[in-house]
N, C-alpha and C positions, 0 to 999 in steps of 0.2 A: 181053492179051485186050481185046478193045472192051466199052463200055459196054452194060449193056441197053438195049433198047429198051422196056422196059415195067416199071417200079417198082412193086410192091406195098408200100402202107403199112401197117403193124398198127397202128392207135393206142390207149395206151398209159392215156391223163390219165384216166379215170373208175377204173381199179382203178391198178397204180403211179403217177399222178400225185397219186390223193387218199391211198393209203392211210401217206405220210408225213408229211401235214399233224397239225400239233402238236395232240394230244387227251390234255389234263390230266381234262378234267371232260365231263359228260354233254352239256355247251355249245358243246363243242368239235369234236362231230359236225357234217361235213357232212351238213345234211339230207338224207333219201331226195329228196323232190322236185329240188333243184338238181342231183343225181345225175341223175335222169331227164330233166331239162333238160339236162344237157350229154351226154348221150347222144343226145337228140333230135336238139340241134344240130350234134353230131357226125353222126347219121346223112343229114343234109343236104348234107352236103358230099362227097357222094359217095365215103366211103370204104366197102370192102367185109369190112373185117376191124377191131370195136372190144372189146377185151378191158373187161368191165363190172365184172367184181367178182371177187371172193377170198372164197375158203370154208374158213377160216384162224378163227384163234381167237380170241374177241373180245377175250381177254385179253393175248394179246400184236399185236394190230395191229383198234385198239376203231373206227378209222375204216372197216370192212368188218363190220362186225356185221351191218347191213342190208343183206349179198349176196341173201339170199331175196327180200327186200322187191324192191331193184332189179332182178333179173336176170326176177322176176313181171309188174312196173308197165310194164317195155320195150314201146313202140310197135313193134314189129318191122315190117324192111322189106325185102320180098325182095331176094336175095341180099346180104345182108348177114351175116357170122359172128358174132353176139355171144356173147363164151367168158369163160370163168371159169379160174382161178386156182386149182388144188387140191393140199393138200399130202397128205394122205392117203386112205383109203377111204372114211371120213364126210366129208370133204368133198366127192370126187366123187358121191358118193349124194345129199348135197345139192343140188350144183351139178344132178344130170340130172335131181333132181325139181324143180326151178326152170327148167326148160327151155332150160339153156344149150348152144348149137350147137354147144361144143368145150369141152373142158378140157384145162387145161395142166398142165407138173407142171415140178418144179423141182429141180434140184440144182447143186451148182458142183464146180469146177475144184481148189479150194480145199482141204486138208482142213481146217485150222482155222478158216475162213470154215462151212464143213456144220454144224460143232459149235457154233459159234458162233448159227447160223443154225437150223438143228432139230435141235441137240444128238445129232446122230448121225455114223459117219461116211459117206463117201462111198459106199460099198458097201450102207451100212445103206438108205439113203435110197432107191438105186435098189431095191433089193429090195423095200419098201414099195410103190413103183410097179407091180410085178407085176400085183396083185388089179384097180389102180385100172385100170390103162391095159387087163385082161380085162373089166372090168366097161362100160367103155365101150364098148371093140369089142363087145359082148352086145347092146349097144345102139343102135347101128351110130353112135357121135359119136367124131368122131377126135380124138385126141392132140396135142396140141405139146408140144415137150420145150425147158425152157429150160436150157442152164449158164450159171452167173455165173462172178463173176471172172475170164475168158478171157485179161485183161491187166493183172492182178495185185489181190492182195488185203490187207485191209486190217490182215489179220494176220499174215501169212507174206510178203510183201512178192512175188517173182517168181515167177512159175505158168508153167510149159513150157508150151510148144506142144502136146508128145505130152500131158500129162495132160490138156488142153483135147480133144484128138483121144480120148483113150481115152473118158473122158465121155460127149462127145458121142455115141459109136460106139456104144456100151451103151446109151441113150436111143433111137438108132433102132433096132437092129436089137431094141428090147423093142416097138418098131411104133409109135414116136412119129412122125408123117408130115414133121412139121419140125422142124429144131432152130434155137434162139435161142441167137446168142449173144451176151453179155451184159459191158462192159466194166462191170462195175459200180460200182469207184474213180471211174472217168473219166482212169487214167492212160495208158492204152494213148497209141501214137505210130502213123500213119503203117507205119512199117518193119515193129514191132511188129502190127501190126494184119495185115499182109501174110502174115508169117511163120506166125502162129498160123493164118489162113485158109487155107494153103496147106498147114499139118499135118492140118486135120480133114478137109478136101477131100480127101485122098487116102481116102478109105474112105467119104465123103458126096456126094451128086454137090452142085453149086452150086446148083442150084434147089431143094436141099431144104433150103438155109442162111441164118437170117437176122441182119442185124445190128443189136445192141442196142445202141447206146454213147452213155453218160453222158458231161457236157460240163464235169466240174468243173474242169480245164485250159482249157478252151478248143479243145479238138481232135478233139471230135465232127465236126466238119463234115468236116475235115479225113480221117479215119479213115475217116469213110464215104467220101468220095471214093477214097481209097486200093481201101477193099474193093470199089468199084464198076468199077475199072479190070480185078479181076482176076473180074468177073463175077455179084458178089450182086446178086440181085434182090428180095429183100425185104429192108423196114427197118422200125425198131419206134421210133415218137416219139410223142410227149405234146406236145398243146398246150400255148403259151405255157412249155414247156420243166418242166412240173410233176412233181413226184415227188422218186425216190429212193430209196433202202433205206435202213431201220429200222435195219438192223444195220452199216451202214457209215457211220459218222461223216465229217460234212463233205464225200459227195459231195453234188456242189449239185443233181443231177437230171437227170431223161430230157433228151436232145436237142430241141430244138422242131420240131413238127410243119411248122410256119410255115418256119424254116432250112431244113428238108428240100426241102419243096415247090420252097422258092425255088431252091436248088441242083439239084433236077432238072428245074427249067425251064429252068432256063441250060443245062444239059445237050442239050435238046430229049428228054427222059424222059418217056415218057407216063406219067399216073398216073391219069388219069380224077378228081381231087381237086382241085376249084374249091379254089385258092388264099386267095382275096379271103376266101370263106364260112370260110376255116379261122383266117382273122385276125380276123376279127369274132368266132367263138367263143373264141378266145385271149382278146381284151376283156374278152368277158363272165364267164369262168371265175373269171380277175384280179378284178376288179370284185364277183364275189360273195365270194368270197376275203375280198378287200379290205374290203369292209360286214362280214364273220361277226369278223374280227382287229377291228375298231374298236369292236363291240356286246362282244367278252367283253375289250377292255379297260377301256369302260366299265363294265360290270358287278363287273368289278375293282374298283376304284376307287368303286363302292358300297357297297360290303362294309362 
């Protein structure tokens, strides 16, 4: 198949980019304000889809505790979708009283990844999503559906194609408008990456699929370029390459917004997303990052 002609980016760095930075102590919060600053910054650079926050438990992922705070303080700009992260019915009740434009919802490929993940199985989880994804439609805010693990996981090691295809298929037809899909290791290949897109395709058209893939190998760029030959048009990056999953040891995190870009300019891919403005906020994200690790190692070391 040819390439598209038109790339939609989701980007990722304000809710998966922050929410695996290391949080021992109260200190260890990215503040609400640098949240709404890289959101800002983000919203300048011309993307039209930024996932802000997670309405998740502050107990097991404490760097999204202030989802209300952030998803309230948003400068919003039209056409712009800023969404939220929901794992159950108190969180999308959250998320729609905070006025987020979409919520997503999540399950994997996985079964011992789900369990690992929200201690349930794969059946349980989607079930769960019932109420959430009715409550939404009530309220007329669409759905994204994301699966992880698509190209394997970090506890059962290879995950079919079909269970990637079965997943995803129960995600849409519960009325999630798009599905995510999510190498979440970062070990998918190329071949690998082909193969599974061509399983859940057969029951998904390709414009309602996107690709999520982590670059812990080094073969994000690569993987997308594969899934783009055979016609995805959306893709999900984090500036300056930030993030990761909590519950998956040692992948290094999302693909970078920045890589993306650059590869579907070489391509001649429209995306409407000023390049240049998407590397200047990679800097500054880096750079506050980089001050907040330096203030709580001295604080360490005061003690």
């Amino acid at each position: 198949m040819a390439f598209p002609t038109h790339v939609k980016l989701v980007e990722m760095s304000p809710r998966d980019g922050l929410q695996n930075e290391s949080c021992e102590t109260v200190n260890d919060v990215v503040p609400t304000a640098i949240k709404l600053e890289l959101i800002e910054r983000l919203s300048r650079t011309g993307l039209s889809h930024i996932e802000a926050a997670s309405f998740v438990s502050p107990k097991w992922v404490p760097q999204m505790a202030d989802a209300s705070e952030v998803m309230q303080g948003i400068q919003r700009r039209d056409g712009i979708i800023y969404s939220a992260l929901t794992p159950n019915l108190k969180g999308a009740e959250n998320a729609i009283a905070s006025n987020a434009s979409e919520i997503a919802v999540f399950s994997a490929a996985s079964e011992a990844f789900t369990q690992k993940n929200i201690n349930c199985s794969i059946e349980e989880s989607l079930s769960r999503f019932v109420p959430v994804i009715e409550l939404a439609q009530a309220h007329n805010i669409p759905v994204r559906g994301y699966v992880s693990t698509v190209l394997g996981c970090p506890y059962q090691g290879h995950v079919s194609p079909n269970a990637v295809a079965r997943v995803a298929k129960q995600l849409y037809e519960m009325g999630c408008y798009e599905i995510s899909l999510g190498d979440t290791i970062g070990t998918g290949t190329p071949t690998n990456a082909k193969r599974m897109l061509e399983a859940v395709s057969q029951d998904i058209p390709m414009n309602k699929l996107a690709a999520h893939f982590h670059d812990t190998y080094g073969q994000a760029i690569a993987n997308l370029y594969a899934v783009l030959e055979e016609g995805i048009g959306i893709i999900d990056a984090s500036v300056a390459g930030l993030g990761g999953c909590p519950y998956a040891k040692g992948a290094s995190g999302n693909v970078a917004s920045e890589d993306v870009l650059y590869l579907l300019q070489g391509l001649n891919i429209e995306t409407g997303i000023n390049l240049e403005e998407m590397i200047a906020t990679g800097y500054w994200i880096s750079d506050q990052l980089k001050r907040q690790n330096h203030s709580k190692v001295a604080l360490a070391k005061g003690r």
